[in-house]
C-alpha positions as CSV (number, residue, x, y, z in Angstrom):
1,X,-12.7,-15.7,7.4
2,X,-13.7,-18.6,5.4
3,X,-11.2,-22.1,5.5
4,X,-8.6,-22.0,3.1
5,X,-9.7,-25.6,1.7
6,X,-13.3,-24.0,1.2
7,X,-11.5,-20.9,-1.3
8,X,-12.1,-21.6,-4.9
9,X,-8.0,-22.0,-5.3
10,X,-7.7,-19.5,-8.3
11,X,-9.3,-16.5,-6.6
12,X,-6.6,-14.2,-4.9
13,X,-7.0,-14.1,-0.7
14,X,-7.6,-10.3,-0.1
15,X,-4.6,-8.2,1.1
16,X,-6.1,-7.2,4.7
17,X,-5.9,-3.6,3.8
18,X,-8.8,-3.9,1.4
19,X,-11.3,-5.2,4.0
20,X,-9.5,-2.0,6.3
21,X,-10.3,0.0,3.7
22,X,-13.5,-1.1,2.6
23,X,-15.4,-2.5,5.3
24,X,-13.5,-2.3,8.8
25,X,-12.5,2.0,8.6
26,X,-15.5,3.0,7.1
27,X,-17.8,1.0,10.0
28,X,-15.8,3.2,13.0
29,X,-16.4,6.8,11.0
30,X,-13.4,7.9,12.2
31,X,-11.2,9.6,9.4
32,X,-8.0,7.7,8.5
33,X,-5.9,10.3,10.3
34,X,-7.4,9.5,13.4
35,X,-7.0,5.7,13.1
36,X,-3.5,6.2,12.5
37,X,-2.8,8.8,15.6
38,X,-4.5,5.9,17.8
39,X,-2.7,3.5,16.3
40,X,0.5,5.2,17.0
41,X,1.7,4.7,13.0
42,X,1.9,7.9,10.1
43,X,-0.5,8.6,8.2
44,X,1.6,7.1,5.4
45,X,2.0,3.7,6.8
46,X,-2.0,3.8,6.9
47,X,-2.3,4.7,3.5
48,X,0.1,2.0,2.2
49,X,-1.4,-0.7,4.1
50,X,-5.1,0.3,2.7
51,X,-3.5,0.5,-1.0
52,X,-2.2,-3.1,-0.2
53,X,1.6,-1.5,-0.9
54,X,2.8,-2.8,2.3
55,X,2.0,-6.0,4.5
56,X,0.8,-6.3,7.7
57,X,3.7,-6.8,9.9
58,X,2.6,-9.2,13.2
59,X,3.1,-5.8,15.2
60,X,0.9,-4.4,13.4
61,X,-1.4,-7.3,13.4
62,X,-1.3,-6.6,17.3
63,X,-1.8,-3.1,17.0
64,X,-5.1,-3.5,14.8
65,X,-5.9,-6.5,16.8
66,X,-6.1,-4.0,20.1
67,X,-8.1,-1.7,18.2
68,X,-10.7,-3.7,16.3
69,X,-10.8,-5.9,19.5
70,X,-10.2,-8.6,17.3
71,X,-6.9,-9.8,18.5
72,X,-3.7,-9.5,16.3
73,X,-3.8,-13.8,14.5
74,X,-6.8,-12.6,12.3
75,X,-4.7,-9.9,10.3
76,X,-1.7,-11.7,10.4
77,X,-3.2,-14.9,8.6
78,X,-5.2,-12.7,6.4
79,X,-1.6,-11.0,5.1
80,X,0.0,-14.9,5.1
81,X,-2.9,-16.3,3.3
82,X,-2.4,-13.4,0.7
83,X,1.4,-13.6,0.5
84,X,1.5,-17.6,0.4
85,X,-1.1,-17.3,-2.6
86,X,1.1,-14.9,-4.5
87,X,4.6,-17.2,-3.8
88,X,2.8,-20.2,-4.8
89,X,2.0,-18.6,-8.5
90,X,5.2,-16.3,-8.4
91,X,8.0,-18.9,-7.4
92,X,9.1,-21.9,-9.6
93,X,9.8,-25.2,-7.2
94,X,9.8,-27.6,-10.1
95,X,13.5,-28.2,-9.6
96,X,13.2,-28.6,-6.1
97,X,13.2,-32.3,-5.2
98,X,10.7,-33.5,-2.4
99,X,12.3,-35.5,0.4
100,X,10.2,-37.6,2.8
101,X,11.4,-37.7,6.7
102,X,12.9,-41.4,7.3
C-alpha cells in the first residue's frame, strides 16, 4: 500500500473490501461462500464487507490476516486510512481550538 503522504489528498483511500472483492477473492477461485465458511463469518458479513457496507473490524483484520497470510495491520490501516479520509471531509473542527502541550 502506497504512503499516505505519497496519495494525491483528494482521491478517496479504498474501503478494503474493494481490493477483497476485486483483486484478493477473485486470485484464490474459491467462491465467496467458501471464504466465509473458512473464515468462520456468514455469508452476509462477507457480502457487506465486499459492498464496503461495513468496516473491517481489527478481528476481522486478524481473521483475513490468517487467511491471506498477510497478517491482520494491513486491513486494519487500509479501513483507518478510509474512515480517517471520510471524517476529515465529513466533520467540521473549525470551532475546535488547537492547544499546544506546555
Amino acid at each position: 500500500m502506497a504512503d499516505a503522504a505519497a496519495r494525491h489528498a483528494d482521491i478517496e483511500p479504498a474501503h478494503p473490501g474493494e481490493l477483497l472483492s476485486e483483486i484478493v477473492i477473485p486470485a484464490t477461485g474459491l467462491p465467496k461462500s467458501e471464504i466465509a465458511r473458512r473464515l468462520g463469518i456468514s455469508r452476509q458479513t462477507l457480502h457487506d464487507i465486499l459492498s464496503c457496507k461495513q468496516p473491517v473490524t481489527p478481528a476481522m483484520a486478524v481473521r483475513l490476516g490468517k487467511f491471506f497470510g498477510d497478517g491482520g495491520r494491513v486491513w486494519l490501516r487500509m479501513q483507518a486510512e478510509h474512515d480517517l479520509w471520510r471524517a476529515q471531509r465529513e466533520i467540521d473542527v473549525s470551532s475546535i481550538d488547537t492547544v499546544r502541550a506546555a
